[in-house]
C-alpha positions, 0 to 999 in steps of 0.5 A: 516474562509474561505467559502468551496470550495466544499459543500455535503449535505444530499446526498442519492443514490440507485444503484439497488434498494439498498441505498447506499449513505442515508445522506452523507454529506463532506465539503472541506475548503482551504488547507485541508487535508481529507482522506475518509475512509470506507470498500470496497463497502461502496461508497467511489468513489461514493461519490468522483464522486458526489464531482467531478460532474461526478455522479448525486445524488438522493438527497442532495445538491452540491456546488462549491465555484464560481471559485474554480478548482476541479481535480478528479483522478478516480482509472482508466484513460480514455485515449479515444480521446488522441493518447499521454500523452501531448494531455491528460494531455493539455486536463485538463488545464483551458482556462487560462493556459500556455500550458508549464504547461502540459509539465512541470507536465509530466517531473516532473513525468519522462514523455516527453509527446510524450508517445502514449496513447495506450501501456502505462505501469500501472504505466506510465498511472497513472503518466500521470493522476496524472500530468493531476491532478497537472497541472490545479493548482486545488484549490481541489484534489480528489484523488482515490487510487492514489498509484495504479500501482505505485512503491514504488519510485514514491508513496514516490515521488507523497507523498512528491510532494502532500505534498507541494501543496497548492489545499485541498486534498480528498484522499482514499486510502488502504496505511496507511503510506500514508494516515497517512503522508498526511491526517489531518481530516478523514471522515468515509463513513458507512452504508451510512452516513458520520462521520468526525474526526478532525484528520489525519488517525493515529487516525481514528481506535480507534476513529471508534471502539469506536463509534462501542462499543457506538452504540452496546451499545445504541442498546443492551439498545434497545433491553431490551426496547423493551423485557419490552415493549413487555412484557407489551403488553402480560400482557393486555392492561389495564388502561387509554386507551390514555396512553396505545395507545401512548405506542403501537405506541412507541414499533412499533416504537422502532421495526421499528427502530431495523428492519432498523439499518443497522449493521457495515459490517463483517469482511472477515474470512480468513482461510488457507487450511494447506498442508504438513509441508515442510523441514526446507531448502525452497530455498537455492540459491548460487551465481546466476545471470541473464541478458537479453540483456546485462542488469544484472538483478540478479547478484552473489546472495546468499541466503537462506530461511528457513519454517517459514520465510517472505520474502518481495521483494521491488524495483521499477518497472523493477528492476526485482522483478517477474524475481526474484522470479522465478529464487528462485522457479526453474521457470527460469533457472539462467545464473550461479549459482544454485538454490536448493528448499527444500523437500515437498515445496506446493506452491501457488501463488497470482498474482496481475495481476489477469489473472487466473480470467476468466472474464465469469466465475461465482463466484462459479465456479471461486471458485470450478474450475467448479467442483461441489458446494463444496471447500476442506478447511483443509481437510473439504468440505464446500458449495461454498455459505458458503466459498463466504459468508466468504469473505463478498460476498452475496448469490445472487452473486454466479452466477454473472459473474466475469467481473462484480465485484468491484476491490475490489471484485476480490481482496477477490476472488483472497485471497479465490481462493489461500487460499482454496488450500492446501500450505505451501509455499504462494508467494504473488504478491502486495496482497494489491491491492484494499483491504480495511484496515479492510481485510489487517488486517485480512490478516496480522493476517493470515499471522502472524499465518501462519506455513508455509514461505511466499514471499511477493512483495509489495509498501504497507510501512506499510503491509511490517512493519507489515508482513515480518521479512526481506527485499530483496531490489535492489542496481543497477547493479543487486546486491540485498541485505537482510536486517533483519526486515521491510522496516522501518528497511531497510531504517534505515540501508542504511541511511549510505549508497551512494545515488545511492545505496539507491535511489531505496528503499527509493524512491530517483529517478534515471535515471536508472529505468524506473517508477521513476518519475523526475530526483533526486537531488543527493547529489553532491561530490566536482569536481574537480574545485575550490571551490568544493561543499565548500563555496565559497572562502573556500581554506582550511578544517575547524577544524571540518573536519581535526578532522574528516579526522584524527579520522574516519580511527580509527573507521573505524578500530573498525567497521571492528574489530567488524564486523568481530566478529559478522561475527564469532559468526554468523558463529558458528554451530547451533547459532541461537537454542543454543543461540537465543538472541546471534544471534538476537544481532549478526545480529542487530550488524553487520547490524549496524556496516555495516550502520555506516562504509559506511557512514564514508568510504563515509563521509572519502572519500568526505573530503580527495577528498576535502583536495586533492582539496584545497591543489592542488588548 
């Protein structure tokens, strides 16, 4: 087996007086794939620093396999001293390096190198480090929160793209469908110390809950130990007086033990504060549209959205999400169309840019508006310390300035801001943002058991599977359509579809979009030349493609007839209370019939263009 390229041991940190780090340990070999996991301020990225040389532990040791290159992602570039992305990304090449692979890094993620550092976008500032990263050809990755300000293109890009390099890889992350695609061996970060599984992320969870059962198990045995043990020192100290000394140092030591366990770190208790019940109609949009500057944004869309829905917008960055959403909230007016919101709508929004937070504001009055030391959830007033501790923040935080928090921290301070207000209808913009996995799940819960309707805007795969029951995906042009389910189902659906069309939602980049990284390699349809796309020297269709050019017009035909009777049985007054599953069959149907036609129109299409091209040639 070859020696680590990187070596941890025993290493012990303390901010504040506080351990943070107390024992942890991380190897990394060549071509491993690690995911370091644990809750938000356990010390992930401290640990990632140490691994990278940039922090200097108390104790413990660090070392670097003699000529190996290690890269560090930090969650937040530094730009100081670089004027454009060329001159950062050269700026992390080896002595040895052509500076050619600098540019070839930034092209590859849709950058010419010319960018001026100081008004890159969030996600453009995260391509051009995550090219800094590749270029050097590191023989180790360590990567923090790498999909950060990226769209769902350009994290399916950067995750295809990591998965063919030969560096290892230490990856933290809050996107599980990344992490599970990624990772082969998992280390844990509690209380701490380090654990590691041989296995990737998709293991992680029942492993790490069945150690907490064992440990809260060993410390229950304990308990009862220390119950017997105290029980016989009231009964007097008696006997041989050696033997009863050596069991009082035992129970001090058993009590010293019990006093020092740290416990796992609770869960965030998330509650929402229930307004009035809306109507059953939230938005009912017909035929909207809006341009700016001649570039359609929203074109002819209809849509409805009923209480009790989730509604997840998808798309890559500048496709017009935000534009969108308040188009259907009645913040914007449409250049055609109308937009109708429903009766007793309580709308509370989420946004992800976190400007409502002012960064001199303390904690408590962030939470209260200023307004005394209680917030009204549910109708009841609770003490802001007592809200605070609810989402995992400390008594000694409540007059801590808000500049001074964690992104992770803001994040829970966002959640407990939008959550203590009374709604029924919650637009959640990118919600994930630097929450740890144990709060998405509580969030996805809430959300689940929420009565009211929910719009949500996120590049999290997984939280979209878990939460929305359809999703608003855009096509081009500034057509958008609705597909029933998750983003799972979503890209099941347009599978049949023509690559432009699909590009934008799973994540295949075109040149249109801005945050797209690289040009993809579109599927080609035959030119006119000879030969087309065909084998070379191929003057004739095969027999397979005559029998497929002769039979598809026949099931075309089946799948228009089809879909005109699921369009029908859709369309029949009060379908979906008289005869649910009817309705859920319907909708399945049609949505599948709908995949498979396109795919054969544009399968039929390609053939006949080919058959017109030999036959002409």
């Amino acid at each position: 087996m070859a020696p680590p390229y990187l070596t941890l041991k025993n290493i012990h940190l303390t901010f504040g007086g506080t351990p943070l780090l107390t024992g942890a340990d991380l190897t990394v070999a060549p071509g491993e794939r690690l995911c370091l996991v644990g809750r938000n301020g356990s010390g992930k990225s401290t640990l990632l620093k140490i691994a990278a040389g940039l922090v200097e532990p108390d104790n413990g040791e660090r070392f670097v396999h003699p000529g190996a290159v290690i890269r560090y992602l930090a969650q937040e570039a530094n730009f100081d001293g670089h004027e454009t992305t060329r001159s950062f990304v050269e700026a992390g090449l080896k002595p040895t390096d052509d500076r050619h692979e600098a540019m070839m890094a930034l092209y590859a993620l849709g950058l010419t190198g010319e960018e001026s550092t100081s008004t890159l976008s969030g996600g453009e500032a995260r391509r051009a480090a995550i090219a800094q990263a590749l270029a050097a050809k590191p023989d180790v990755l360590l990567l923090d929160e790498p999909t950060n300000h990226l769209d769902l293109p350009a994290i399916e890009w950067i995750e295809k793209e990591l998965a063919g390099v030969k560096a290892a890889l230490v990856l933290i992350s809050h996107d599980r469908r990344f992490l599970e695609r990624l990772s082969k061996e998992t280390v844990w970060l509690d209380r701490g110390k380090t654990r590691r599984l041989d296995q990737g992320f998709g293991g992680f969870e029942a492993w790490r809950d069945k150690l907490i059962e064992e440990e809260e198990a060993e410390l229950h045995k304990l308990d009862r130990k220390i119950a017997r043990e105290q029980q016989w020192m009231h009964g007097g100290v008696t006997g041989r007086r050696k033997r009863n000394v050596r069991r009082v140092k035992e129970l001090a030591a058993m009590r010293q033990q019990r006093r020092e366990h740290r416990h796992v770190q609770g869960d965030v208790n998330l509650e929402v504060s229930d307004g009035q019940v809306s109507g059953k109609l939230v938005i009912e949009a017909l035929g909207i549209s809006k341009s700016f500057g001649g570039t359609p944004i929203v074109s002819d869309l209809s849509l409805r959205v009923l209480r009790g829905d989730r509604l997840g917008i998808v798309g890559p960055n500048g496709a017009g999400k935000t534009t969108l959403i308040r188009l259907l909230t009645g913040q914007m007016e449409p250049d055609a169309g109308t937009v109708r919101l429903g009766s007793n709508l309580d709308i509370v929004t989420l946004d992800q840019k976190r400007e409502d937070l002012d960064p001199e504001m303390m904690l408590s009055d962030s939470l209260t508006g200023g307004r005394g030391d209680q917030v009204i959830i549910n109708g009841k007033p609770r003490h802001v310390s007592s809200y605070m501790k609810d989402f995992l923040f400390l008594p000694e935080q409540i007059r801590s300035q808000v500049k001074v928090l964690s992104g992770g921290e803001r994040g829970r301070l966002m959640l407990a801001r939008a959550l203590s207000k009374q709604s029924n209808f919650l637009i959640l913009d990118e919600p994930t943002n630097d929450l740890d996995l144990e709060t998405l799940d509580l969030l996805q819960d809430l959300l689940a058991d929420y009565a009211g309707t929910v719009i949500l805007v996120s590049h999290d795969r997984d939280f979209l599977d878990r939460v929305v029951t359809s999703v608003l995906a855009p096509d081009g042009d500034g057509v958008w359509r609705e597909y029933a389910g998750g983003y799972s189902d979503m890209i099941a659906q347009r599978k049949g579809e023509a690559p432009r069309k699909a590009s934008a939602a799973e994540g295949q980049p075109t040149a249109a979009a801005e945050s797209k990284p690289g040009k993809a390699a579109s599927k080609a349809r035959p030119t006119s030349k000879a030969g087309g796309t065909g084998t070379p020297g191929k003057q004739k269709l095969s027999y397979k493609e005559k029998f497929a050019l002769e039979s598809i017009p026949k099931r075309i035909d089946e799948l228009q007839a089809s879909i005109a009777r699921f369009e029908a049985k859709l369309a029949e007054p009060d379908v979906f209370t008289k005869d649910p599953d009817g309705f859920e069959a319907a909708s399945t149907g049609l949505a599948d019939a709908q995949a498979e036609l396109a795919g054969l129109e544009d399968q039929w299409l390609e053939l006949e263009m080919k058959r017109e091209e030999f036959e002409g040639g």
